[in-house]
C-alpha positions as CSV (number, residue, x, y, z in Angstrom):
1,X,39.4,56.0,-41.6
2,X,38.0,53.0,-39.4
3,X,34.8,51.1,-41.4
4,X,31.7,51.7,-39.8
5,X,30.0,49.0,-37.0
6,X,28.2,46.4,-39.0
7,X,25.2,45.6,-37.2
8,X,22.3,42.6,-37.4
9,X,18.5,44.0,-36.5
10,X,16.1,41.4,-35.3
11,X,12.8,43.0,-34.0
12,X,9.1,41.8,-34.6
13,X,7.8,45.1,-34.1
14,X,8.2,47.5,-37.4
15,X,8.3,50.7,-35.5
16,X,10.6,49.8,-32.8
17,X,13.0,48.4,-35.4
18,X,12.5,51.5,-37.5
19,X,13.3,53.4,-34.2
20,X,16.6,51.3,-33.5
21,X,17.7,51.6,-36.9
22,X,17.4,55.5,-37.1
23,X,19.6,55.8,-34.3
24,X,22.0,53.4,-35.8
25,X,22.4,55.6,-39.2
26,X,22.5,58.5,-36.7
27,X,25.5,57.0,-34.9
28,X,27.6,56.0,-38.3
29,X,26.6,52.3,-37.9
30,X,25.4,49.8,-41.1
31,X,22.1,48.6,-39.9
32,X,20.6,45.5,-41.8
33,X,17.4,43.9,-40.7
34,X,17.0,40.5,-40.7
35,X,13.8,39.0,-40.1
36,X,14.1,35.6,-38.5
37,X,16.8,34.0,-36.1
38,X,17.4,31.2,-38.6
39,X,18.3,34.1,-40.9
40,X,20.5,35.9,-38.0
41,X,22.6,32.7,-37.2
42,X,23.0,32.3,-41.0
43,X,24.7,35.8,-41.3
44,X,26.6,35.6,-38.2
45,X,29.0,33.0,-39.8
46,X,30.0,35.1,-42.6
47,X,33.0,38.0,-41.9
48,X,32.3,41.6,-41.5
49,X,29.4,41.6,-38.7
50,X,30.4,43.1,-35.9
51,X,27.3,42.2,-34.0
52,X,23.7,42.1,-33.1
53,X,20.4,43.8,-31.5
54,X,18.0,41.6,-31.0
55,X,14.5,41.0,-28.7
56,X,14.7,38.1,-26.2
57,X,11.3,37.3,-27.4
58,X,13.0,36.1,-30.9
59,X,11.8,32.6,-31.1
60,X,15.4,30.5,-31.6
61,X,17.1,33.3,-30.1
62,X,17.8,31.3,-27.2
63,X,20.4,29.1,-29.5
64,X,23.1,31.6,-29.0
65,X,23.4,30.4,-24.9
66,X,24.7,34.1,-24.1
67,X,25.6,34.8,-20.5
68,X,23.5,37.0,-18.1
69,X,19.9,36.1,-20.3
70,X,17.8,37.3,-17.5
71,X,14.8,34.7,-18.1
72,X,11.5,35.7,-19.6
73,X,10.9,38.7,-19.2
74,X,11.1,40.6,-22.9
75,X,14.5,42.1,-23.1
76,X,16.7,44.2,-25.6
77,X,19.8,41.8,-26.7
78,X,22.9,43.8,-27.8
79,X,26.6,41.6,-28.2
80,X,29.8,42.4,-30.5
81,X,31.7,39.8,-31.9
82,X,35.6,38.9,-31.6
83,X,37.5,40.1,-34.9
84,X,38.1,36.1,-35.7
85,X,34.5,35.2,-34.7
86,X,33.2,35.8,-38.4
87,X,36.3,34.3,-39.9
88,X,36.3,31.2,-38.2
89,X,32.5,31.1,-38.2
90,X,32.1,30.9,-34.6
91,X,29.3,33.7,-34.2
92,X,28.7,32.8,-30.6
93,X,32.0,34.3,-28.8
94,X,30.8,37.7,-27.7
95,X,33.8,40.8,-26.7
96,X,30.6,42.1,-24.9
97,X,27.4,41.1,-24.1
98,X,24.3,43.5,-22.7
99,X,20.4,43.1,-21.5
100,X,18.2,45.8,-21.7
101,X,14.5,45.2,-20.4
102,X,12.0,46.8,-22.5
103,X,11.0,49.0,-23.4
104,X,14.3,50.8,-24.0
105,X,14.0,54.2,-24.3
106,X,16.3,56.4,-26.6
107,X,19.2,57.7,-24.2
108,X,19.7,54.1,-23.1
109,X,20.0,52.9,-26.3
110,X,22.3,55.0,-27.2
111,X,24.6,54.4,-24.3
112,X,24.3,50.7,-24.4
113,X,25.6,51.6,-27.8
114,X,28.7,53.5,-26.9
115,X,29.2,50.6,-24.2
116,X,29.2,47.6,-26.5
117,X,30.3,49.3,-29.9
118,X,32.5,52.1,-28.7
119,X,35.6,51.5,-31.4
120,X,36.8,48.4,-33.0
121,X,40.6,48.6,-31.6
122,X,39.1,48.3,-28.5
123,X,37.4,44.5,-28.7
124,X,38.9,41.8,-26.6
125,X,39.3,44.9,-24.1
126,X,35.3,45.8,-23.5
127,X,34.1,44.3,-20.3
128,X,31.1,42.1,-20.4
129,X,28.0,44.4,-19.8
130,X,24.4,44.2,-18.9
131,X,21.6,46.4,-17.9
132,X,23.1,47.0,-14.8
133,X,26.1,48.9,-16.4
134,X,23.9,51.3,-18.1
135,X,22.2,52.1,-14.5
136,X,25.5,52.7,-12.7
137,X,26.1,55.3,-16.1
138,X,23.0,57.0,-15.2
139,X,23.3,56.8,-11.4
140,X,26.7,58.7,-10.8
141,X,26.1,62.1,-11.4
142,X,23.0,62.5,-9.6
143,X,24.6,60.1,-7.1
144,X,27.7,62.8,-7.1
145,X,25.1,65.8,-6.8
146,X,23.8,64.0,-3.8
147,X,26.6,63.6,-1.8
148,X,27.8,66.9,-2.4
149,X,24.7,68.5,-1.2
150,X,24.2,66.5,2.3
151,X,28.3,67.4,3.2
152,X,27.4,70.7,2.4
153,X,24.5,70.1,5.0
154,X,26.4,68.4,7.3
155,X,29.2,71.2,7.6
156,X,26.4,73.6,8.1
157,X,26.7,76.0,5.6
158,X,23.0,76.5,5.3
159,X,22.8,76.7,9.5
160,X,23.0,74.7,12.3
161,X,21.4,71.5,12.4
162,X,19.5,70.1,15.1
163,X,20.8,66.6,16.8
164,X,18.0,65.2,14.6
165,X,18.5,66.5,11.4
166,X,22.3,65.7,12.2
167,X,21.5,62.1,12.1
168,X,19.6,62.0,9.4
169,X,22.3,63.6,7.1
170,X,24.9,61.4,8.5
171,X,22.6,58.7,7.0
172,X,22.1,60.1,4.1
173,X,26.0,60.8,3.6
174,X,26.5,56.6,4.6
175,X,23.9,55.4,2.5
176,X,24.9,57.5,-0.4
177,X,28.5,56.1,0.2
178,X,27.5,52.5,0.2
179,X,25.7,53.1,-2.8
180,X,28.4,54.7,-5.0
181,X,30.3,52.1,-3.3
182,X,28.2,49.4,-4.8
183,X,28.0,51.6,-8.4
184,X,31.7,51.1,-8.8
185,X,32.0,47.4,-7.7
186,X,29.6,46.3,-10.4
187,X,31.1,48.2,-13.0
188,X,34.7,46.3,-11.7
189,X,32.5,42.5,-11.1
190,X,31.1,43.4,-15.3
191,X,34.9,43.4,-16.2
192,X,35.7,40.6,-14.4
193,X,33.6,39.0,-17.0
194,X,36.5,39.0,-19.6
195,X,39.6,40.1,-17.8
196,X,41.0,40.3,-14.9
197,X,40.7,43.3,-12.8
198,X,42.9,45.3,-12.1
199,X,42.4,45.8,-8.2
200,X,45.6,46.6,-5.7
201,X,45.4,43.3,-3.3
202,X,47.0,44.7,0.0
203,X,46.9,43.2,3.6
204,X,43.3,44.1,5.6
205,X,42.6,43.5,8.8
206,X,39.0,41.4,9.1
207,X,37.9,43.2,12.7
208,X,39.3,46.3,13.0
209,X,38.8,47.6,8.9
210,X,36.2,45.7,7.5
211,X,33.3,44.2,10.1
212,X,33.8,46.7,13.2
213,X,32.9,50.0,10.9
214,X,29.8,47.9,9.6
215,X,28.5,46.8,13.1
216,X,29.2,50.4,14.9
217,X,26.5,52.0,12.0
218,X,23.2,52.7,13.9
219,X,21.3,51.1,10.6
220,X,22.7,48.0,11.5
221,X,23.5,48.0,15.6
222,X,19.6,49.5,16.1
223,X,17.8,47.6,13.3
224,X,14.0,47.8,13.2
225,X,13.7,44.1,13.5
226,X,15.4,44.5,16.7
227,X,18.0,41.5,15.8
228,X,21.5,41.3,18.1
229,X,24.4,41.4,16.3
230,X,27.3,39.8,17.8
231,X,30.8,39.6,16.8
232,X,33.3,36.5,17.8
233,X,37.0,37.6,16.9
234,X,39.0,35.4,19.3
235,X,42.3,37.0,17.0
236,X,42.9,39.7,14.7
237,X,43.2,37.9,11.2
238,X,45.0,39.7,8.1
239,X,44.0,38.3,4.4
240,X,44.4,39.6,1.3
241,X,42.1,41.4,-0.3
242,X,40.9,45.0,-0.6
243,X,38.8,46.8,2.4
244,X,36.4,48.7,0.2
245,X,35.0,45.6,-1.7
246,X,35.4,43.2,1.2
247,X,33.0,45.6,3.0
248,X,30.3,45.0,0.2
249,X,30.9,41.7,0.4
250,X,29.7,42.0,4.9
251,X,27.0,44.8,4.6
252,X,25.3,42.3,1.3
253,X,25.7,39.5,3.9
254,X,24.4,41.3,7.1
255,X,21.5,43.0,5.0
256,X,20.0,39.5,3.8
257,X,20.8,37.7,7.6
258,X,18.1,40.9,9.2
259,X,16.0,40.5,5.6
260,X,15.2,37.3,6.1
261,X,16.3,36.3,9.9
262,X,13.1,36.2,12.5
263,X,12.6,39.5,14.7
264,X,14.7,39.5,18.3
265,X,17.0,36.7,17.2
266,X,20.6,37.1,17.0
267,X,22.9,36.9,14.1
268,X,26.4,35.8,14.9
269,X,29.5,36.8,12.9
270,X,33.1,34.9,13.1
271,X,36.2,35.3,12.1
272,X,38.6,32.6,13.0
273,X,41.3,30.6,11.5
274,X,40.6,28.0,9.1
275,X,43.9,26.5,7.7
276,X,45.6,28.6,5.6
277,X,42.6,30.7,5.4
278,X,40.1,32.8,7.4
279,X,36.8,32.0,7.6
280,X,34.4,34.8,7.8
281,X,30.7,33.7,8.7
282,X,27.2,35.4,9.0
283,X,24.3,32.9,10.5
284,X,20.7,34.1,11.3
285,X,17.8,32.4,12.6
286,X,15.4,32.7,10.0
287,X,13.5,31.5,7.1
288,X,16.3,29.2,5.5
289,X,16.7,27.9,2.4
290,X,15.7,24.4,1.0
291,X,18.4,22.2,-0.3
292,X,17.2,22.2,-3.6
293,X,17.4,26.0,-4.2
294,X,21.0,26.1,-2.7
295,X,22.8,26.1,-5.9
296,X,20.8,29.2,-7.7
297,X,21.8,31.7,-4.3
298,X,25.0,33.1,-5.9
299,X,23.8,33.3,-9.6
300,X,22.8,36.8,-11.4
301,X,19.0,37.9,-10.7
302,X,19.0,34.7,-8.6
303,X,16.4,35.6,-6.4
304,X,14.5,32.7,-4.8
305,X,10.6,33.4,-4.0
306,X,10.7,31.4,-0.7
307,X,7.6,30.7,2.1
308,X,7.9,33.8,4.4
309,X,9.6,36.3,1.9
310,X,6.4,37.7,0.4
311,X,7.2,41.6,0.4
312,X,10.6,41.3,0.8
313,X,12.3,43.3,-2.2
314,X,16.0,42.8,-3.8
315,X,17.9,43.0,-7.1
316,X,19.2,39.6,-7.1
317,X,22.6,40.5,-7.7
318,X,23.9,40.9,-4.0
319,X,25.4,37.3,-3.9
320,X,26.2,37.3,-7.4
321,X,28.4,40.2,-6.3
322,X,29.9,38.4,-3.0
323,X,30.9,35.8,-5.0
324,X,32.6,37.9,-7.7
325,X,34.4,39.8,-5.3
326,X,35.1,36.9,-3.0
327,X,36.9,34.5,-6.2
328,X,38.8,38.2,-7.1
329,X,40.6,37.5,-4.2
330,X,41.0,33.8,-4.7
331,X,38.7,32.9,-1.8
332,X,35.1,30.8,-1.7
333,X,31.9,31.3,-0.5
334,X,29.3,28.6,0.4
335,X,25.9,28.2,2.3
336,X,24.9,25.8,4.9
337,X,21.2,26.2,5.6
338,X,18.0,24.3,6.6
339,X,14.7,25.6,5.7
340,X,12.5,27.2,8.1
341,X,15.7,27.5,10.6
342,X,18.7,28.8,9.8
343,X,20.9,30.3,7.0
344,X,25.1,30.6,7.4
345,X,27.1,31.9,4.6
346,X,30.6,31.3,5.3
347,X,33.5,33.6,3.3
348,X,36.9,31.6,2.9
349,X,39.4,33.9,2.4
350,X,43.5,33.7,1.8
351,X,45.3,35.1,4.5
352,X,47.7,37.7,4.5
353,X,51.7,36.7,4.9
């Protein structure tokens, strides 16, 4: 019979942590409080901890330099530890790492549980894990439910639809798409946190598979902001890589040029040789970026609050995610941009043989 998880509790708040630990008991874990970070850090450096739940609001917390801290917002901190962590006394090598922003209620708790924690044999294998993770849990069965119900629609079991209410279930069916699209890349970019992932590299076409479908969608071809799309493919280009993600990769890119590009301008996309690559670029006229705030684009939640993008809403993980997918495939992505101008984010990517 396995020993049970061996978990740290660091919360200010006496009924939250008595909440927390009830759930622990319930789930077979050994839950010990501990009520300082000094006190945490001192424990994590002896063997048989097998890792923490902590606030973000811990003062000294901030020692441990875990990825993915989302900034200052007050946060639920769960991470497991690498078998040799505790014998080496190395506390700070996480198998998996996970931000919750309170307040957490008890279904996520105990997922984020199960997703961390889920069986000792398995560390070293758990993907790296944030709040993010626990959403795309949550999201797939209503997201399935959904799709379900607008083919059903669409196919007319429930009558004929009129050429209006045809369109709108066609967008329902694309936009649900995109999104469990989007679900299932996050779950692989969280993995690629640890290990690599395992994705089948094949031989797409840039044009013809991955940017023509995206331009053809009425969303994008008759945007409200009336902005002109135009494609310039002087050759088809093959690079490796995998259609599905690569398309998240465009419609991220495309979505952020009409976002913040200036209404009636055009944004032009390329494809062209560049080397031993192909270079895939998106430029709009727009807002721009300053120089200074270049570097933070492609980071998680790294959403900049620049002049002219008041009421303009976003996750902050649509670049993160290029990039993640981009570097799966052993390709870049960088930014060229001048503030109050242009923007042009320009994919390198290796080309097929």
């Amino acid at each position: 019979m396995a020993d049970p998880t061996h978990l740290l509790l660091l919360d200010h708040d006496l009924s939250i942590r008595q909440r927390y630990a009830t759930i622990l008991q319930e789930e077979g874990c050994v839950c010990e409080s501990v009520l300082t970070c000094q006190e945490l850090l001192w424990r994590l450096g002896h063997p048989g901890i097998d890792g923490v739940i902590a606030s973000s609001m811990a003062p000294g917390l901030e020692g441990l330099d875990l990825a993915g801290a989302p900034g200052p917002a007050p946060c639920l901190l769960l991470f497991s530890l690498t078998p040799a962590s505790g014998a080496q006394r190395e506390p700070c090598r996480p198998a998996s790492c996970l931000w919750l922003r309170q307040p957490v209620t008890d279904k996520q708790f105990r997922i984020a549980l199960e997703m961390v924690f889920s069986t000792a044999a398995n560390v070293g294998e758990r993907p790296h894990l944030d709040e993010a993770a626990v959403l795309a849990h949550e999201f797939r069965s209503p997201l399935a439910s959904l799709r379900t119900t607008a083919e059903t629609l669409h196919k007319g079991y429930y009558g004929a639809l009129s050429p209006s209410q045809q369109t709108a279930i066609e967008s329902i069916e694309r936009n649900s798409g995109y999104l469990q699209d989007t679900i299932n890349c996050v779950g692989h970019m969280y993995e690629l946190e640890n290990k690599p992932i395992a994705v089948v590299a094949e031989a797409v076409e840039l044009v013809t598979e991955v940017v023509a479908p995206i331009l053809g969608r009425p969303e994008y071809r008759d945007n409200r902001t009336g902005m002109r799309l135009t494609l310039h493919a002087p050759e088809p280009l093959r690079v490796t890589g995998h259609r599905g993600l690569l398309r998240i990769v465009v419609k991220n890119l495309i979505n952020n040029a009409i976002k913040y590009g200036h209404r009636d301008t055009e944004i032009q996309i390329r494809i062209e040789q560049a080397g031993r690559q192909a270079l895939l670029s998106v430029r709009n006229e727009g807002i721009g970026i300053p120089a200074a705030d270049l570097g933070r684009l492609f980071q998680r939640f790294g959403r900049l609050r620049l002049p002219g993008s008041e009421g303009i809403k976003g996750s902050g993980l649509g670049l993160y995610l290029c990039r993640r997918i981009v570097e799966l495939f052993g390709g870049t992505i960088v930014v060229q941009s001048q503030a109050g101008k242009y923007a042009e984010f320009r994919v390198f990517l290796n080309r097929a043989r």
